[in-house]
C-alpha positions in Angstrom: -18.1 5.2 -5.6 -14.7 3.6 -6.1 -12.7 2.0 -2.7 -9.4 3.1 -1.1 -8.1 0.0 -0.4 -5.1 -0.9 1.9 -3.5 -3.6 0.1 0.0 -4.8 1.8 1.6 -7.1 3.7 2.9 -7.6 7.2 4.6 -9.3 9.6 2.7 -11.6 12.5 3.3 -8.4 14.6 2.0 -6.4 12.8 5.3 -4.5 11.0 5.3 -3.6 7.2 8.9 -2.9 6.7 12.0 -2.9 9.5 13.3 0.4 11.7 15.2 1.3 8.7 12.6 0.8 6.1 13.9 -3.1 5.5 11.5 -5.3 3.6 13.8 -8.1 2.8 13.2 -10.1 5.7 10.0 -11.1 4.3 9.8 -14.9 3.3 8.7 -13.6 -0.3 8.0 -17.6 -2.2 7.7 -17.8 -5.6 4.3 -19.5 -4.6 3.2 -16.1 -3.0 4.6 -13.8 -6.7 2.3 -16.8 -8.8 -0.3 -15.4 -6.4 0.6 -11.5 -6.6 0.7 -11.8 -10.3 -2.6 -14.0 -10.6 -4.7 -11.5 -8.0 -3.2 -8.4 -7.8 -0.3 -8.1 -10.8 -1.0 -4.1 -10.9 0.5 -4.0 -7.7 4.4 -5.4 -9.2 6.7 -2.9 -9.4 6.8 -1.9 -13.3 10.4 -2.5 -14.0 9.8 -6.5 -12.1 7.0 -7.3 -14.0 9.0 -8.3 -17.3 11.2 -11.0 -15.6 7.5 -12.2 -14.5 6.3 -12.2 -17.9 3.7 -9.8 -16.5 4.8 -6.9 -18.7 1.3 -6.9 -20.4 -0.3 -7.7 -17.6 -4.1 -6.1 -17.3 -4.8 -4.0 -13.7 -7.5 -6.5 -12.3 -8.0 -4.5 -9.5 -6.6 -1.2 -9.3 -5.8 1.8 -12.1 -4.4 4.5 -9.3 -1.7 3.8 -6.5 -1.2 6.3 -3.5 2.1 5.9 -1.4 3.5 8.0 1.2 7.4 9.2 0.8 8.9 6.4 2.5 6.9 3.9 0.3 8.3 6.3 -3.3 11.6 6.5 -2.3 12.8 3.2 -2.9 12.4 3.3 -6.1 14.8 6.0 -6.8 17.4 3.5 -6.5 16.5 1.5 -9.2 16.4 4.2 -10.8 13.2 5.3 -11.5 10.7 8.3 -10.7 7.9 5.8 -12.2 7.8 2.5 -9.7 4.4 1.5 -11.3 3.7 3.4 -14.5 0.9 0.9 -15.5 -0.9 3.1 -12.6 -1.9 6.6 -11.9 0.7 7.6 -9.4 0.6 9.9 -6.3 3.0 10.7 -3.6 1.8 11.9 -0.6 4.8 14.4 0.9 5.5 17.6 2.2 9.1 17.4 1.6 9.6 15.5 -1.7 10.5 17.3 -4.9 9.6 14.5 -8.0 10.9 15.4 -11.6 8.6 13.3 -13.5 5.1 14.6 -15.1 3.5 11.4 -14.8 4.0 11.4 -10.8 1.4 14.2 -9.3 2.8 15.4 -5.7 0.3 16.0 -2.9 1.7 18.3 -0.2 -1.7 19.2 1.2 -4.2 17.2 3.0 -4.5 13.5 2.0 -7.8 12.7 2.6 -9.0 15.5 0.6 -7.1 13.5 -2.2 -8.2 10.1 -1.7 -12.1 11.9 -1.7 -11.5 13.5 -5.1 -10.0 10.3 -6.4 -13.3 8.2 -4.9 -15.8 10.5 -6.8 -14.0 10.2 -9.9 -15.9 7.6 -12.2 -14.2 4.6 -12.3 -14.6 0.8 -11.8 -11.4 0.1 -10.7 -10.2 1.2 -7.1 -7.3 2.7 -5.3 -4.2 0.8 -4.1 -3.0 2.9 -1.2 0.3 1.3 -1.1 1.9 2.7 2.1 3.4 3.8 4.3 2.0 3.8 8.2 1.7 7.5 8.7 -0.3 7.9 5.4 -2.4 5.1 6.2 -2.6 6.6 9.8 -4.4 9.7 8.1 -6.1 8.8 5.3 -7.8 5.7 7.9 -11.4 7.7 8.0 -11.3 6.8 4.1 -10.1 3.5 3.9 -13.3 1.3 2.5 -11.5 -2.2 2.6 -8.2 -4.1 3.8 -6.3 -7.0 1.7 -3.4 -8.0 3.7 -0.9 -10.7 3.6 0.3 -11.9 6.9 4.1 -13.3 6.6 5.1 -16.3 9.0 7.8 -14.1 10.6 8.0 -12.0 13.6 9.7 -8.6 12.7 10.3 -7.2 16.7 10.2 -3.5 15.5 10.0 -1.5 12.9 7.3 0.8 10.9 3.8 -0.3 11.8 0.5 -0.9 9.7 -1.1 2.0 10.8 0.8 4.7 12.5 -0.6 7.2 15.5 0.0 10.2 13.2 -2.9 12.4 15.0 -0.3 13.4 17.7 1.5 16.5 18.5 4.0 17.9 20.6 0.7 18.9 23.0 -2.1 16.8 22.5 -1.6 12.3 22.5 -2.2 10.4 19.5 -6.0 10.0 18.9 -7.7 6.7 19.9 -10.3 6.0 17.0 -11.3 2.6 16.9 -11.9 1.6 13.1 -14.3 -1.7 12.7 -13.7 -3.6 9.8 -15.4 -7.5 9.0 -13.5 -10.3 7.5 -15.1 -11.2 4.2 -12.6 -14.1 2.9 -8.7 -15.9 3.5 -6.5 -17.6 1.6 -3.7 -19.9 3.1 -0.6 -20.4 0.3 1.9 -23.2 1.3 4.5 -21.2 2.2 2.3 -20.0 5.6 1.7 -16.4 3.8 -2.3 -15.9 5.3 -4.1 -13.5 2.8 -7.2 -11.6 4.8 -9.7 -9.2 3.2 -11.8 -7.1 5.3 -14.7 -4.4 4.8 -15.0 -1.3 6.4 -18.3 -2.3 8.9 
């Protein structure tokens, strides 16, 4: 069975974009790209990969991307309803309309997608791209973690996981999640890259 795999980076406290949804604070070196598009190129934006001469670029590790609304929507600006067409795309969102056949909706339980997407026969795995609340609800599923740890402190903003089990009556759920570190890499730059497996 394939993996859902949380593959994203973060701040040194734990942030993955600003209050607002900013990402540009990120000390993004063109070390850490050489490294993105060496590892993990699937994972470029499609319409960024040609100015990386990454346009034919093979998926090494993914073929299917999952990302919550917050995570799609940036993309419209560019514009595009296809942010990585080299993938199978889903959007995870109750809310969302998308006018694009090659980018499937969910409006329904996620986990129920990410389990359908594990059975299917595969050997590449599943990129779930973002945001906090969808990795907050899919976490049951989530087989392994790749993260990238920037040298910066963001103070506030959306965090890796969010408590999305709560309600206007009952507390977010406390669910401890194990996971064992299995390798690092340190880039010059101070970017720390940290893979772990669900225990």
């Amino acid at each position: 069975m394939r993996k859902l795999v949380y593959y994203i980076g973060v701040s040194l406290d734990g942030y993955i974009a600003g209050p607002g949804g900013e990402v540009d604070f990120f000390p993004v070196s063109d070390e850490l790209v050489a490294w993105i598009g060496a590892n993990y190129p699937e994972t470029l934006p499609t319409h960024i990969r040609p100015h990386l001469a990454l346009e034919d670029a093979a998926n090494l590790a993914f073929d299917t991307v999952i990302m919550g609304r917050g995570t799609f929507e940036p993309a419209l600006t560019v514009p595009t309803t296809r942010p990585y067409a080299h993938l199978r795309q889903y959007v995870v969102s109750t809310t969302i309309d998308i006018d694009d056949p090659l980018v499937s909706v969910h409006r329904s339980d996620p986990l129920t997608l990410v389990r359908r997407l594990k059975d299917e026969d595969s050997d590449k795995d599943i990129w779930l791209a973002g945001g906090g609340t969808l990795a907050g609800a899919v976490l049951p599923a989530i087989d392994r973690l790749v993260i990238k740890r920037y040298p910066v402190i963001a103070g506030a903003g959306i965090p890796m996981i969010s408590e999305v089990a709560s309600t206007e009556s009952a507390p977010a759920a406390f669910a401890p999640a194990a996971f064992s570190p299995t390798r690092r890499e340190s880039l010059a730059d101070g970017t720390q890259v940290s893979w772990f497996d669900r225990i």
